[in-house]
DORONU-650954 format. One line per field, with one value per residue (C-alpha): residue number from 1; residue in one letter; x, y, z. Coordinates in Angstrom, 1 decimal, always signed. Layout:
BEGIN
nr <- (NUM:...) $
rest <- (A:...) $
u <- (X:...) $
v <- (Y:...) $
w <- (Z:...) $
This chain:
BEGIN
nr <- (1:2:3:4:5:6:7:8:9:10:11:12:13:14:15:16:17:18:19:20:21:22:23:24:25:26:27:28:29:30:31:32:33:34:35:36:37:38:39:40:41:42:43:44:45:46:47:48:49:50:51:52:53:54:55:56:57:58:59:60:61:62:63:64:65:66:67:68:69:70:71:72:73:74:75:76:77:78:79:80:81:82:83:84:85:86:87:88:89:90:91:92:93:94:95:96:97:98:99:100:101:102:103:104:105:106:107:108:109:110:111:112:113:114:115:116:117:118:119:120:121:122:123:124:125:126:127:128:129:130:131:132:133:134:135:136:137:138:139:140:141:142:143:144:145:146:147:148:149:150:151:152:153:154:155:156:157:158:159:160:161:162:163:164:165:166:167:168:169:170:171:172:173:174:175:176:177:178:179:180:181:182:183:184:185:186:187:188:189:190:191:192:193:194:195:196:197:198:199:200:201:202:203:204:205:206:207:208:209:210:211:212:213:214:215:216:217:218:219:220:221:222:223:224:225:226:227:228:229:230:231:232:233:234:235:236:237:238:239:240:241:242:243:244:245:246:247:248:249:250:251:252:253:254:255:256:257:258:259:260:261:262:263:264:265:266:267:268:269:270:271:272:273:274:275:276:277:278:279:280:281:282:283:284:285:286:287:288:289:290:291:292:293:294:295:296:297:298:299:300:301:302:303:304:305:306:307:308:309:310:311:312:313:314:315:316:317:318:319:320:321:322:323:324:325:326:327:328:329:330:331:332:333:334:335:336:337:338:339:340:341:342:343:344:345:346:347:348:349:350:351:352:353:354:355:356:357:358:359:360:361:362:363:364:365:366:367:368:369:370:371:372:373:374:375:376:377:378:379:380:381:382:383:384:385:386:387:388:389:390:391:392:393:394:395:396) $
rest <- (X:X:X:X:X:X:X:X:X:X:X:X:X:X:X:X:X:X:X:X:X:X:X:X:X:X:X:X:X:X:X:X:X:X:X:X:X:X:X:X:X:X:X:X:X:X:X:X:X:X:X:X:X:X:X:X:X:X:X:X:X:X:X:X:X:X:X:X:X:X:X:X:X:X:X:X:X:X:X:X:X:X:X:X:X:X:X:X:X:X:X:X:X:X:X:X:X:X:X:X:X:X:X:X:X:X:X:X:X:X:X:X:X:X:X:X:X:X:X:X:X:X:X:X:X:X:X:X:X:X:X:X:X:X:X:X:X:X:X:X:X:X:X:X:X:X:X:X:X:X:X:X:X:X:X:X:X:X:X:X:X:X:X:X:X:X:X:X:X:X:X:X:X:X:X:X:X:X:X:X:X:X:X:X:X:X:X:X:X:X:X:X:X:X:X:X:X:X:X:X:X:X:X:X:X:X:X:X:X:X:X:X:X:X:X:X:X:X:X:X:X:X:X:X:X:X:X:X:X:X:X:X:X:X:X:X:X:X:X:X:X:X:X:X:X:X:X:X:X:X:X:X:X:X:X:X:X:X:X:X:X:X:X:X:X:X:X:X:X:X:X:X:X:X:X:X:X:X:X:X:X:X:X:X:X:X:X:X:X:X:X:X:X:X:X:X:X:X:X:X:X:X:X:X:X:X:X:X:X:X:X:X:X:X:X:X:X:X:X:X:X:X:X:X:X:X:X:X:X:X:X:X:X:X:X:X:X:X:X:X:X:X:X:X:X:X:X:X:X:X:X:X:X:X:X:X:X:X:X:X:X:X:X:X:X:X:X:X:X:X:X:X:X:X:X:X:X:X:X:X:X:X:X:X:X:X:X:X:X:X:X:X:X:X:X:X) $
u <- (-12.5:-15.5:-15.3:-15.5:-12.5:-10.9:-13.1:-11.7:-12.8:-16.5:-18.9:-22.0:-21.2:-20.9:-23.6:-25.8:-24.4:-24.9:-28.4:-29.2:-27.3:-29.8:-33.0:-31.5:-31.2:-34.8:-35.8:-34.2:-36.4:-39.4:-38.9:-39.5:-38.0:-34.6:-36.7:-37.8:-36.7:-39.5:-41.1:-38.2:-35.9:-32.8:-32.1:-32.6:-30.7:-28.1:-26.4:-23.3:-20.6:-18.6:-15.6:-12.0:-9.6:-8.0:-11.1:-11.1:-14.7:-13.9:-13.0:-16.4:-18.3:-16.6:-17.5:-20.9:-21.3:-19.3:-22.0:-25.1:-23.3:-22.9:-24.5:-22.9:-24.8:-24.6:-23.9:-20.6:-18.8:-15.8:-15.6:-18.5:-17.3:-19.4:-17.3:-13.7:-14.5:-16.0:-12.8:-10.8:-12.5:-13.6:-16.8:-19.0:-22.0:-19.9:-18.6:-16.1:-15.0:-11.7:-9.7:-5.8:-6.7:-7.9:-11.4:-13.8:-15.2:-18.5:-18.0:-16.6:-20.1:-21.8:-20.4:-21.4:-24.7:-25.3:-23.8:-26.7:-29.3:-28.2:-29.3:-26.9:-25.5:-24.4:-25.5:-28.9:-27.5:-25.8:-23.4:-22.0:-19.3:-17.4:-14.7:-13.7:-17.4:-16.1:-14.2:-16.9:-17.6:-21.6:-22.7:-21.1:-23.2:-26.4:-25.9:-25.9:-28.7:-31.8:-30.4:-29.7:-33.3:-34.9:-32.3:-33.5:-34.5:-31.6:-29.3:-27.4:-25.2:-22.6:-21.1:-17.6:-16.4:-15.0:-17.9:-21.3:-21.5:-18.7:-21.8:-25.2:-27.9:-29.9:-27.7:-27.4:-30.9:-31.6:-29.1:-29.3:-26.0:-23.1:-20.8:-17.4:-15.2:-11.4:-10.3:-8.5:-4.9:-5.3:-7.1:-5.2:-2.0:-3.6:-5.0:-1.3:+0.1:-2.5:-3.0:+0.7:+2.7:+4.3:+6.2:+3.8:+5.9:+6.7:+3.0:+1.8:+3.8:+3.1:-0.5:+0.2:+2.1:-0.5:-3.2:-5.3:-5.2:-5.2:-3.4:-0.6:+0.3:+1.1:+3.1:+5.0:+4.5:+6.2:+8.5:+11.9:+12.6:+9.6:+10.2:+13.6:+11.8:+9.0:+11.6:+13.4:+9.8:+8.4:+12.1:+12.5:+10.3:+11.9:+15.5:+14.3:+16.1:+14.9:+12.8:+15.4:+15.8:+12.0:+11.9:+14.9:+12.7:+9.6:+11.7:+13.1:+10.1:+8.1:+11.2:+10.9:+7.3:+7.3:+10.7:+8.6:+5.3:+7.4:+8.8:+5.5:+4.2:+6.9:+6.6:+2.9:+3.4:+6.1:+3.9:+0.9:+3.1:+4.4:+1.1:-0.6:+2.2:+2.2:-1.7:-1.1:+1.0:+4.4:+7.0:+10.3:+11.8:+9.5:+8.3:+4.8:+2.6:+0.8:-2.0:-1.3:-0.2:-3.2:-3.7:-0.1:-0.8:-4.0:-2.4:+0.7:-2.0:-3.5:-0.3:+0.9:-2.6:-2.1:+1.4:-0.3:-2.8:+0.2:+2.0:-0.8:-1.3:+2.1:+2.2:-1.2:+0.4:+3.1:+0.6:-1.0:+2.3:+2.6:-0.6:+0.2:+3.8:+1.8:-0.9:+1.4:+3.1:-0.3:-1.5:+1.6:+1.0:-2.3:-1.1:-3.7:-3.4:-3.6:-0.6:+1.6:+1.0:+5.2:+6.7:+10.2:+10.2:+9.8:+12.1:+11.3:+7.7:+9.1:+11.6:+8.5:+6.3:+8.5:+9.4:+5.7:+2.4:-0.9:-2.0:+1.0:+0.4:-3.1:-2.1:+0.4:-2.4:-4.4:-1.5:-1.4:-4.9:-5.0:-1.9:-3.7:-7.1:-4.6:-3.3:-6.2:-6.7:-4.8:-2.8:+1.3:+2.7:+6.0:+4.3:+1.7:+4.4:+6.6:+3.8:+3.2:+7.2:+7.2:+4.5:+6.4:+9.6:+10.3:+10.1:+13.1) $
v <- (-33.5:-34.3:-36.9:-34.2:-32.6:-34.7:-33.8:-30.6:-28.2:-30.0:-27.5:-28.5:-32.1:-32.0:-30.0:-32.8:-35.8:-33.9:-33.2:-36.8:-38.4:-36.2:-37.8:-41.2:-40.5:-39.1:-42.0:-44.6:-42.6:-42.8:-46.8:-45.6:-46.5:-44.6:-42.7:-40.7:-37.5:-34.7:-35.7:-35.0:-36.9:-36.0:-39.7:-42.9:-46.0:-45.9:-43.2:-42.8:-40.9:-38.8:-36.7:-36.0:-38.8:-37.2:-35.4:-37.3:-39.2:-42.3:-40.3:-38.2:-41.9:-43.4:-40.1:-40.4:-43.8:-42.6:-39.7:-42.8:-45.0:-42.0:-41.7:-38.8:-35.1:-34.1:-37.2:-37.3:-35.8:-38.0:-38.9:-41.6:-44.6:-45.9:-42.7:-44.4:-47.6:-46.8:-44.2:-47.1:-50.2:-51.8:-51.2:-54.4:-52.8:-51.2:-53.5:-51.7:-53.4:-52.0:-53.6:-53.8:-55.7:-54.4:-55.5:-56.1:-59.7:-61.3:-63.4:-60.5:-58.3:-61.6:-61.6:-57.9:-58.6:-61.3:-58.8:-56.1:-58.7:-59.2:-57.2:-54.6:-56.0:-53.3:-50.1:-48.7:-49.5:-51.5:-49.7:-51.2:-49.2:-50.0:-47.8:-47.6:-49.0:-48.3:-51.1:-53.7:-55.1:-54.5:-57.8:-57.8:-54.3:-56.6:-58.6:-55.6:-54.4:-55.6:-55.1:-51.8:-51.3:-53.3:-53.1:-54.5:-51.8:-50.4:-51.0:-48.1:-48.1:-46.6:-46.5:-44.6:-43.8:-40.7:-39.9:-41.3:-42.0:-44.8:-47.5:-48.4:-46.1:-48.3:-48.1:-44.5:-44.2:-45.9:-43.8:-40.6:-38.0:-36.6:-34.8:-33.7:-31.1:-30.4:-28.7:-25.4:-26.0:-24.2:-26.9:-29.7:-28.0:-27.7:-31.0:-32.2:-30.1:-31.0:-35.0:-35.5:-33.5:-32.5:-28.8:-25.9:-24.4:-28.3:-28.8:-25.8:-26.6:-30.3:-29.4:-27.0:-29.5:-32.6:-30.1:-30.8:-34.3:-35.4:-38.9:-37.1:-34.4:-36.6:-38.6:-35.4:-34.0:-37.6:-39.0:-37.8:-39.0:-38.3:-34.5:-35.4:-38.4:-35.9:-33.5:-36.5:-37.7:-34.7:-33.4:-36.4:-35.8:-32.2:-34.0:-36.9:-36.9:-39.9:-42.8:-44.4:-42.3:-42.5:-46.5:-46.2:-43.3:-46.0:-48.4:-46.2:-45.1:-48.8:-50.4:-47.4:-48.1:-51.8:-51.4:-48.8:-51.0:-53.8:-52.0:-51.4:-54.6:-57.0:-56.8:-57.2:-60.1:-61.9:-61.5:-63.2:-65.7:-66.6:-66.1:-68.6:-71.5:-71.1:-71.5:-74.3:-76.0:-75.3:-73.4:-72.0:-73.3:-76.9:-78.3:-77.2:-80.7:-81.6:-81.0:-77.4:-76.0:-74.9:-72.7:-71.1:-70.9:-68.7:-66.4:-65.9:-65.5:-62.5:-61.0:-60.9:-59.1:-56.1:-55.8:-54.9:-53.0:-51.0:-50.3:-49.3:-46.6:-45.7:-44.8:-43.2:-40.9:-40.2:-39.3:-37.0:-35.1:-35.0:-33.5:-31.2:-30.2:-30.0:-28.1:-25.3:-25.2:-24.6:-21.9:-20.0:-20.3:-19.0:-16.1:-16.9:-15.4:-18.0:-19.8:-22.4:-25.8:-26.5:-23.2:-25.0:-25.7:-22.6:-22.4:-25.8:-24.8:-21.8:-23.7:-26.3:-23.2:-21.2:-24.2:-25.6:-24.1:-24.4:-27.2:-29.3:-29.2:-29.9:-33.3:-34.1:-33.6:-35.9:-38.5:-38.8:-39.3:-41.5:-43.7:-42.9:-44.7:-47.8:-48.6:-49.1:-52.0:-55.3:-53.8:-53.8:-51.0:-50.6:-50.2:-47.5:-45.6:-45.8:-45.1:-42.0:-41.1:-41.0:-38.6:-36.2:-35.9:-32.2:-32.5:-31.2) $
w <- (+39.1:+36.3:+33.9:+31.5:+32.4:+29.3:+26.8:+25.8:+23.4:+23.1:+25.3:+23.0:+23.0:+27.3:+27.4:+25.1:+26.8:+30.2:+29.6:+28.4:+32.0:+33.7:+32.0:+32.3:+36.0:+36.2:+34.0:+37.0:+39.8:+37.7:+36.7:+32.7:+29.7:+28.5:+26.4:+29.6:+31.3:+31.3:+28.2:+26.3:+23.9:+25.5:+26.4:+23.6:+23.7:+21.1:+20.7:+17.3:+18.1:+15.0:+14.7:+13.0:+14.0:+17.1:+17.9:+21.6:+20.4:+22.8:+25.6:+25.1:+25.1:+28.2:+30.1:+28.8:+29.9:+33.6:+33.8:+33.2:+35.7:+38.3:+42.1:+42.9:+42.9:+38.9:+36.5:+35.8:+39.0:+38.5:+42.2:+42.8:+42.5:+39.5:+37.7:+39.4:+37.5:+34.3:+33.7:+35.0:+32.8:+36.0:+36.0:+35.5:+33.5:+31.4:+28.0:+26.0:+22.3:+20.5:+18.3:+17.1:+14.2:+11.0:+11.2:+14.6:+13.7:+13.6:+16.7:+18.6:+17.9:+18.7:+21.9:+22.3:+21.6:+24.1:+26.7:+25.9:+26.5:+30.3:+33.4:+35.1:+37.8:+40.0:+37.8:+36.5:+32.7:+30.6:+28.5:+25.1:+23.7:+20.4:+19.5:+15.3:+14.7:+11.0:+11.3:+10.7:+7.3:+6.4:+7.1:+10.8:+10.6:+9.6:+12.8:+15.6:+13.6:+15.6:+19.0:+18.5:+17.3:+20.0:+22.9:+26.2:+28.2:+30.1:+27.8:+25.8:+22.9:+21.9:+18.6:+18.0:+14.0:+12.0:+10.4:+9.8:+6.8:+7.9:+9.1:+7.6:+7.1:+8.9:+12.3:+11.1:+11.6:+14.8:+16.7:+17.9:+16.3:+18.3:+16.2:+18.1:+16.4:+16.3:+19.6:+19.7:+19.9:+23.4:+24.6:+23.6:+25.2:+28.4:+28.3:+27.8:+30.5:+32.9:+32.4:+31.2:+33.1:+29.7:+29.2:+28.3:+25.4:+24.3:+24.5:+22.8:+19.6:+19.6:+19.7:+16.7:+15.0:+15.5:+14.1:+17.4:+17.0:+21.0:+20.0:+18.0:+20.2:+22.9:+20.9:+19.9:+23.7:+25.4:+22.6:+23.0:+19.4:+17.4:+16.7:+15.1:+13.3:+12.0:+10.5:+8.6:+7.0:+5.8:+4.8:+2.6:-0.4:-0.7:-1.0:-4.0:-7.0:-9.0:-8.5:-7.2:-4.3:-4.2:-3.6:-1.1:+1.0:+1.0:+1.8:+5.0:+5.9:+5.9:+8.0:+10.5:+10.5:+11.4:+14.4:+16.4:+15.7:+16.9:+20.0:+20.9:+20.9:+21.8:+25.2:+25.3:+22.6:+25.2:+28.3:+26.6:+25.5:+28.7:+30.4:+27.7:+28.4:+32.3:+31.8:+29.6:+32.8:+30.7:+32.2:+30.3:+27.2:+27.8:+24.2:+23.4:+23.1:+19.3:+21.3:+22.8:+19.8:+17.9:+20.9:+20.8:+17.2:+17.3:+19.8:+17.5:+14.4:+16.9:+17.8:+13.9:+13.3:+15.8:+14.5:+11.7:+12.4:+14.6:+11.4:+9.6:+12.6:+12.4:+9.0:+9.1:+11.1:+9.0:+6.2:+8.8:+8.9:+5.1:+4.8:+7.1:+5.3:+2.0:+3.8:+4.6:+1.0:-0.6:+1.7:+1.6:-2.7:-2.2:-0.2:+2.3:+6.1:+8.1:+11.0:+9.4:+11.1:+10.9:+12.0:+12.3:+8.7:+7.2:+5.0:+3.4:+3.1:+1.1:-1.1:-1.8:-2.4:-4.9:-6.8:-7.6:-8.5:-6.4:-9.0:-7.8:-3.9:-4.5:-6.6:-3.9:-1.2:-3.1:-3.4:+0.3:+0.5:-2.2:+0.1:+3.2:+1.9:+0.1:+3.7:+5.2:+2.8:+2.6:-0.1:-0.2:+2.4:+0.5:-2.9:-1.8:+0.0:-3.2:-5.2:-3.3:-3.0:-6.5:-6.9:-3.9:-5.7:-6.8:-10.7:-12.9) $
């Protein structure tokens, strides 16, 4: 099994990163820099990493950095145990940065960068990988800046974002461009079926309904609930009669938002806790001392900002299945020949469609967007979403 059995529907990107492990190996024999391999540029040292959100860009790096790591007979066979660790996180040369908050900090890409300056110690390179590299403000961006440009030797970078206009065109220039695209539904479904064990029909329509996204389908492909949670959301706008009904929906929708956020974190949250106070020498309900508590505090602080950033992901997603509702109301106005992405909701789609002109579903397209781009800020979740209700609700 290869390391690029995951990375599905991205032949030219595994063929690129392939042929780049294979100068990086040649460059190890020959004790040259990483711009070796047969006098070719197939290998550099920092390397960005774009595509659609769902695209599978993070699995696409951590195989990369499996296939530079690798001693078996083609980089990346999977088997090697350099592959075993870096597909596990084990591996020591390999330094992976992702973040459940909203922003990756300026001491955490500090830290990063005093991890590129040291020597591998079991592997031939040190590997840096930060997933959602948008996620850094432009003067955090400043700081990486001169080690990506003069990295110690056998270090690589790797830099993970949507797009690449998401980072400084200085970074943007110093690394070399890997642009993944959205994977066949086909794909996805057998990636599901393979890696998850999930059901092939359940699969096959969850990748339909995700739109390819790899994240979203196996949400759709393991959740029990979230298919009868999807048809509620994007069934919601079609039922609002007034603004009143609008508010209530964000209202639904926000509190849904934070209780699966919530489920998802609290028992991480409670085993930090715990393993923080038996650390700290204090064992069940025991009073935290003054001088213990700033500790307890900053944990707390870190906990309140992923359940944040969770909720924010949750109802990203959720806008993800708007767009996709709204998606299939506007082709089905413009007549155009093409699958529908919500098959079970037909005749909604049609209702939506016969009701509305094109002009309409374009404007609600751009409402989401508009909602999707507020959440990502520090802005009010319940007034975006009832901004965006409002906009949804068929007009009289």
């Amino acid at each position: 099994m290869s390391v690029w059995d995951d990375v599905v529907g991205q032949e030219a990107v595994v063929g690129t990163f392939e042929a780049a492990a294979q100068a990086a190996r040649l460059a190890v024999r020959e004790r040259q820099g990483p711009e070796a391999g047969g006098g070719t540029s197939a290998m550099t040292h920092a390397w960005l990493v774009t595509g659609p959100p769902g695209s599978g860009r993070s699995n696409a790096a951590r195989a990369f950095a499996a296939a530079l790591q690798c001693t078996g007979e083609a980089p990346g066979c999977g088997r090697c145990k350099p592959c075993r660790d870096v597909m596990g996180g084990a591996h020591p040369d390999m330094v992976r940065l992702t973040t459940e908050k909203l922003l990756i900090t300026m001491e955490e890409v500090k830290t990063l960068i005093g991890e590129a300056q040291r020597r591998p110690w079991t592997g031939h390179w040190r590997v840096i990988l930060i997933e959602d590299a948008d996620r850094m403000a432009e003067r955090t961006t400043n700081v990486l800046l001169k080690s990506i440009e003069e990295p110690p030797p056998q270090t690589v970078w790797l830099l993970c974002t949507p797009s690449a206009d998401d980072v400084l065109p200085t970074i943007r220039s110093r690394c070399r461009l890997v642009t993944l695209r959205i994977p066949p539904p086909e794909a996805v479904a057998d990636l599901l079926v393979r890696r998850d064990g999930a059901d092939p029909e359940l699969a096959a329509r969850a990748a339909r309904a995700s739109q390819s996204h790899i994240g979203l389908a196996r949400h759709l492909a393991t959740d029990p609930g979230a298919w009868e949670r999807r048809r509620r959301l994007l069934l919601a706008p079609v039922s609002l009669r007034s603004v009143g009904d609008a508010v209530l929906a964000a209202a639904n929708l926000v509190e849904a938002a934070e209780a699966e956020a919530k489920n998802a974190t609290a028992e991480r949250d409670a085993r930090e806790k715990a393993d923080l106070l038996r650390a700290l020498g204090l064992e069940g309900e025991a009073r935290v001392p003054p001088a213990l508590r700033a500790q307890v505090r900053q944990l707390e602080e870190d906990q309140k900002r992923r359940a944040r950033r969770a909720r924010t992901d949750v109802l990203d997603r959720a806008m993800i299945d708007l767009l996709s509702f709204y998606r299939d109301v506007l082709v089905t106005q413009m007549g155009a020949q093409v699958e529908r992405v919500n098959i079970d909701l037909g005749r909604a789609v049609d209702q939506v469609a016969g009701s509305t002109g094109a002009d309409k579903s374009l404007a609600r397209i751009a409402a989401i967007e508009e909602c999707r781009a507020r959440l990502r800020t520090n802005a009010s979740p319940l007034l975006a979403i009832e901004a965006l209700m409002v906009s949804l609700r068929p007009q009289a």
